[in-house]
C-alpha positions as a Markdown table, in Angstrom:
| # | Residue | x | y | z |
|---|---|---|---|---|
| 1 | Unk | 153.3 | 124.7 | 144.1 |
| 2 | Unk | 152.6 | 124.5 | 148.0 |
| 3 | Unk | 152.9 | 127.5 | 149.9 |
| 4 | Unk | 156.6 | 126.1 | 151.1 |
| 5 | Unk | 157.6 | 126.5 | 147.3 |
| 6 | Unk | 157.5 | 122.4 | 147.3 |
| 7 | Unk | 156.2 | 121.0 | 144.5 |
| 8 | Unk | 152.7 | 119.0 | 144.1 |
| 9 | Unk | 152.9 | 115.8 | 142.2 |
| 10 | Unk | 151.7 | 117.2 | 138.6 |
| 11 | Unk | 154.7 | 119.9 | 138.9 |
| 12 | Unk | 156.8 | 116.6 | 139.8 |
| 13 | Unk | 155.8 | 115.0 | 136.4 |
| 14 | Unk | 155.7 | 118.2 | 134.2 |
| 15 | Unk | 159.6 | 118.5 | 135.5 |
| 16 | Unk | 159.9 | 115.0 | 134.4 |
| 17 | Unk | 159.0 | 115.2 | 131.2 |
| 18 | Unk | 160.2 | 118.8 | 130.6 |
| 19 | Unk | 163.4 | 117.3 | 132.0 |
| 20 | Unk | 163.8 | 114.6 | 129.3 |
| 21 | Unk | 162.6 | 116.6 | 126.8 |
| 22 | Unk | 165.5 | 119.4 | 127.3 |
| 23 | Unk | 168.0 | 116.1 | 127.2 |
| 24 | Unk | 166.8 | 114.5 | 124.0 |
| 25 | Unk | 163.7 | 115.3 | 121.8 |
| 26 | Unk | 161.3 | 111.9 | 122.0 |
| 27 | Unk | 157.6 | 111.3 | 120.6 |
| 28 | Unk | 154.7 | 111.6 | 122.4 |
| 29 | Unk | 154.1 | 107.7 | 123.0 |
| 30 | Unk | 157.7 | 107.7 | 124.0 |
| 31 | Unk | 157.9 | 110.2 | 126.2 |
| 32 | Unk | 154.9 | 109.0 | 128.2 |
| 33 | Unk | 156.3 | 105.5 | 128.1 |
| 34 | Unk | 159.5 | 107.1 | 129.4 |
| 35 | Unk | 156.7 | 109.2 | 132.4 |
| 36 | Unk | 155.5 | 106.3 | 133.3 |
| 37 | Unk | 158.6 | 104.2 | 133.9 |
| 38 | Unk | 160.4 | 106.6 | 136.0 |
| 39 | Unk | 157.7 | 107.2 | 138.0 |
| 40 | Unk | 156.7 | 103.6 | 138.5 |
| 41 | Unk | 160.3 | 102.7 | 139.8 |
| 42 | Unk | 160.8 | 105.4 | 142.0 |
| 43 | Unk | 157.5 | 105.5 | 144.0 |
| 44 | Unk | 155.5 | 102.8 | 142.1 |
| 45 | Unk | 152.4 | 103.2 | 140.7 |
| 46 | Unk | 150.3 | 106.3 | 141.9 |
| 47 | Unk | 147.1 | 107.8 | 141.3 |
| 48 | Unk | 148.7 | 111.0 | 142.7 |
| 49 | Unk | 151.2 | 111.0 | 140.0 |
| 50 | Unk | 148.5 | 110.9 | 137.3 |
| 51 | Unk | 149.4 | 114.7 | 136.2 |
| 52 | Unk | 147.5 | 116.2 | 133.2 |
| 53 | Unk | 148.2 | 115.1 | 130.1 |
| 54 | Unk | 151.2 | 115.8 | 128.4 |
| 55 | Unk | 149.2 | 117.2 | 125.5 |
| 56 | Unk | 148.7 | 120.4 | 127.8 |
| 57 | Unk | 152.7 | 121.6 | 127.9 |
| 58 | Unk | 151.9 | 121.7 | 124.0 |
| 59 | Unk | 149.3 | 123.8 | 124.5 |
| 60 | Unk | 151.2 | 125.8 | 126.9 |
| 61 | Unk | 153.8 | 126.8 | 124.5 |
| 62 | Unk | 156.4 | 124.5 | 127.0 |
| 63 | Unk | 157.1 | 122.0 | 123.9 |
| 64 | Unk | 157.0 | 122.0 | 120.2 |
| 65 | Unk | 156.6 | 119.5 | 117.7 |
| 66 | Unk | 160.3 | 118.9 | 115.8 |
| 67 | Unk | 158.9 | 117.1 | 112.8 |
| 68 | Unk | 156.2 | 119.7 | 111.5 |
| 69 | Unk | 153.2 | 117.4 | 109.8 |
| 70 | Unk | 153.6 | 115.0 | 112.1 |
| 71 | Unk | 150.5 | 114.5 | 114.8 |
| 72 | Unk | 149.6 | 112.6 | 117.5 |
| 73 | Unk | 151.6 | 109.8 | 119.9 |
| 74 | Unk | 155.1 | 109.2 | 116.7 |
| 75 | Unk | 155.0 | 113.4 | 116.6 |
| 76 | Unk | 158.3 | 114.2 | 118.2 |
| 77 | Unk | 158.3 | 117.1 | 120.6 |
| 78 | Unk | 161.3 | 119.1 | 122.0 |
| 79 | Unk | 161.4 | 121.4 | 124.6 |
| 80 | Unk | 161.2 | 125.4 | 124.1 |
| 81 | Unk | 162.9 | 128.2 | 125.7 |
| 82 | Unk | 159.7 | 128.6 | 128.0 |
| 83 | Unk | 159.8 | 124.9 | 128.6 |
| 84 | Unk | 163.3 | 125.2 | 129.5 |
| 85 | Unk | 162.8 | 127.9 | 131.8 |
| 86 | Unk | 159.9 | 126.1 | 133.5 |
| 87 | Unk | 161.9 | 123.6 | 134.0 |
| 88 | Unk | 164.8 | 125.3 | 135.5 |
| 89 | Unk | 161.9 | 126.8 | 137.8 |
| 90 | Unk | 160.5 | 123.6 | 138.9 |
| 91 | Unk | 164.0 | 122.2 | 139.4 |
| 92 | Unk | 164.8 | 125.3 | 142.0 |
| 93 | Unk | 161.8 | 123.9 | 144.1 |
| 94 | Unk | 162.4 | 123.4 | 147.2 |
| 95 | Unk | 162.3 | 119.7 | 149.1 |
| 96 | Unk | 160.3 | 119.5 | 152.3 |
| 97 | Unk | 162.2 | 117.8 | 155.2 |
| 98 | Unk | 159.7 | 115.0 | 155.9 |
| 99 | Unk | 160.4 | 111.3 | 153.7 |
| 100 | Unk | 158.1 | 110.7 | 151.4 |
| 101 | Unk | 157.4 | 108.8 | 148.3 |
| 102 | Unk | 156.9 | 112.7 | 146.3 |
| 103 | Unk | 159.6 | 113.8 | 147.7 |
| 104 | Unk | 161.9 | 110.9 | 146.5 |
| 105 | Unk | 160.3 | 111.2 | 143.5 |
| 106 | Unk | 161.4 | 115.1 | 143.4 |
| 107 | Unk | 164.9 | 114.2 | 144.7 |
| 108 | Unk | 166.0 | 111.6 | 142.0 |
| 109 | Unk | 164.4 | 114.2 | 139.2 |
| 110 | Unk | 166.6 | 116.5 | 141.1 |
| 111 | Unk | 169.8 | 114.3 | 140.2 |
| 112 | Unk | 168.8 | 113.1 | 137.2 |
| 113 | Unk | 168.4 | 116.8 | 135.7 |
| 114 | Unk | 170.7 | 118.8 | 138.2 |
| 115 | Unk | 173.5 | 118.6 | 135.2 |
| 116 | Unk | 170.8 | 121.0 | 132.8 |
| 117 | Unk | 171.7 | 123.8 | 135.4 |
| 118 | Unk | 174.0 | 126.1 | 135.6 |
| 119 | Unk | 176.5 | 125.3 | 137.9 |
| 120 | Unk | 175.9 | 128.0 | 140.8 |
| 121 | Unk | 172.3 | 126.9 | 140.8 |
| 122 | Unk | 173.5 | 122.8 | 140.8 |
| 123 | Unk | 175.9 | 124.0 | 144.3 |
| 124 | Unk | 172.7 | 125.9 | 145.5 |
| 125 | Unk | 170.6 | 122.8 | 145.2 |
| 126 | Unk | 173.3 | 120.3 | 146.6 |
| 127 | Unk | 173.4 | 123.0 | 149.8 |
| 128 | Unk | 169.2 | 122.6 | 150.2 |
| 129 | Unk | 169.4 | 118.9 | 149.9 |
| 130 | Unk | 172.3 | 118.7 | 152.3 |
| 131 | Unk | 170.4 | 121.0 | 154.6 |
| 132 | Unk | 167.3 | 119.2 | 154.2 |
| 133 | Unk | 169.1 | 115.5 | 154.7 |
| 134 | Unk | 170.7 | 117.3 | 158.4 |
| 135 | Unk | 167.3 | 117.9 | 159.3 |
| 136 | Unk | 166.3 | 114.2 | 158.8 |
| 137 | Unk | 169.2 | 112.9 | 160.8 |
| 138 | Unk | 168.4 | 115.4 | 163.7 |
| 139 | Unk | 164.8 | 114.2 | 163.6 |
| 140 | Unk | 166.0 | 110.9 | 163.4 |
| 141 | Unk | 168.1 | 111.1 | 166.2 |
| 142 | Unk | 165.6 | 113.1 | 168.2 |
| 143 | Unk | 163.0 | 109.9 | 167.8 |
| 144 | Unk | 165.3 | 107.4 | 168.5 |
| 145 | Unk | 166.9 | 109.3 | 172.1 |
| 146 | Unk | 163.0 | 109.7 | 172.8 |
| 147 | Unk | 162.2 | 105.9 | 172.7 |
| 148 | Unk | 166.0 | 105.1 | 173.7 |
| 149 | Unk | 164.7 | 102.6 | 176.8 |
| 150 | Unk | 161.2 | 100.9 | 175.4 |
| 151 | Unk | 161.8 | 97.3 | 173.9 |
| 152 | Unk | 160.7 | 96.2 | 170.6 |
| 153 | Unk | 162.2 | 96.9 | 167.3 |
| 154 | Unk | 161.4 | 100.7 | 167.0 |
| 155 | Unk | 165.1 | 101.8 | 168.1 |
| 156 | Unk | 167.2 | 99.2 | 165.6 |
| 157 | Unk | 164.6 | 100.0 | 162.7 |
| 158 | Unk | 166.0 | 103.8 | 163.4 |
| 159 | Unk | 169.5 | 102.7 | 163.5 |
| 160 | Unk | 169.0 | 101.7 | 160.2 |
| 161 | Unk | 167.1 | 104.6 | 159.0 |
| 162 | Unk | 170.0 | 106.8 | 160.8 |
| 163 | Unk | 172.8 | 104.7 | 158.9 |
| 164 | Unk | 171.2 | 105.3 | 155.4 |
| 165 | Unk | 170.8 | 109.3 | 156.4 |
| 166 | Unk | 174.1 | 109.7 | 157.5 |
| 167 | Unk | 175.1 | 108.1 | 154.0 |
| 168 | Unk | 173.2 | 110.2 | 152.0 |
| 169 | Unk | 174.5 | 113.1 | 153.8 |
| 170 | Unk | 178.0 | 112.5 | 153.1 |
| 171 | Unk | 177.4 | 111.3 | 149.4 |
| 172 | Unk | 175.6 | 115.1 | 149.2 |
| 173 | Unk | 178.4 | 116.7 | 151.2 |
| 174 | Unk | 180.7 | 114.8 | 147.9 |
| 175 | Unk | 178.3 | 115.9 | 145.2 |
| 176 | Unk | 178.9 | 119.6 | 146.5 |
| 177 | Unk | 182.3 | 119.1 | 146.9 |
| 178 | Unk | 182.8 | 117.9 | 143.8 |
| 179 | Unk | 180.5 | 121.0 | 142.0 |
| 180 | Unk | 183.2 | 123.4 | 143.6 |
C-alpha cells in the first residue's frame, strides 16, 4: 500500500479477484476473463492494472484449488480464510480524495464487495467515502469560486463536475443510512 494506507493498482486487482472468489469459486481462465472485464469497463485498459499473476495468490496460500487433480486455466480455485482476510484488509483501504481512474477502480470494488463485510465495517466504509466525496465538493467549489469571473468553459465544466459530487454524496449519505 502507499504510505496513506491507499491501495496501489496490483492490491486493486488482488481485491478484485480475491473479491469474486469469496462470492463464487470460478477457474482460473474464468476468473481472469472476469479481471479483465471489470477492469477494462471501469478504467479501460491499463498497463498499471497489469498486477502479478493470479497464479501468485495460489502460491500465497490466498486461494485453493476446489477440484483436487485439476491444473492449470479449467482448475477451479476458491478463496481461503487467509484470502478472505486479505481481502477484508484490502477492502478497509482507504480512498485518497483526489479523482482518479485507480481510485474509481477501488471505489466500485468497494461496492461491489462492501456486502462480504461485516456490517459495522460496511457503515465505517460508507462514513470514509462520504467524507472523502465532501472533500471533493469543497475542492470543487474552492476551484470554481477561484475562477468565478474568467470566461471560457472552465466554470460550467465544474458545475457539472459539482452536480455529479453533490449526487454521489447524497446517494452515500443513503447507502449509510440505509446500513443503520
Amino acid at each position: 500500500m502507499y504510505r496513506d494506507n491507499t491501495l496501489i493498482p496490483s492490491e486493486a486487482i488482488r481485491l478484485l479477484a480475491l473479491g469474486m472468489l469469496a462470492s463464487a469459486p470460478l477457474s482460473y481462465a474464468a476468473l481472469a476473463r472476469e479481471v479483465r472485464h471489470f477492469t477494462g469497463r471501469i478504467v479501460g485498459p491499463s498497463l498499471d492494472l497489469v498486477g502479478a499473476p493470479l497464479e501468485v495468490l495460489k502460491v500465497e496460500g490466498l486461494v485453493d484449488t476446489v477440484d483436487a487433480g485439476a491444473e492449470g486455466e479449467e482448475a477451479t480455485l476458491t478463496v481461503t480464510d487467509q484470502g478472505r482476510s486479505e481481502m477484508l484488509r484490502l477492502l478497509a483501504a482507504n480512498v485518497r480524495p483526489q479523482v482518479s481512474d485507480l481510485n474509481k477502480l477501488i471505489i466500485a470494488l468497494k461496492m461491489r464487495f462492501l456486502h462480504l463485510m461485516p456490517v459495522e465495517d460496511q457503515k465505517i466504509q460508507a462514513e470514509l467515502l462520504h467524507d472523502i466525496c465532501e472533500r471533493e465538493l469543497a475542492r470543487l467549489n474552492d476551484l470554481r469560486e477561484h475562477h468565478a469571473t474568467e470566461g471560457g468553459h472552465l466554470r460550467d465544466w465544474l458545475d457539472l463536475e459539482v452536480a455529479q459530487t453533490r449526487a454521489r454524496l447524497d446517494w452515500l449519505a443513503g447507502l449509510h443510512r440505509r446500513l443503520a
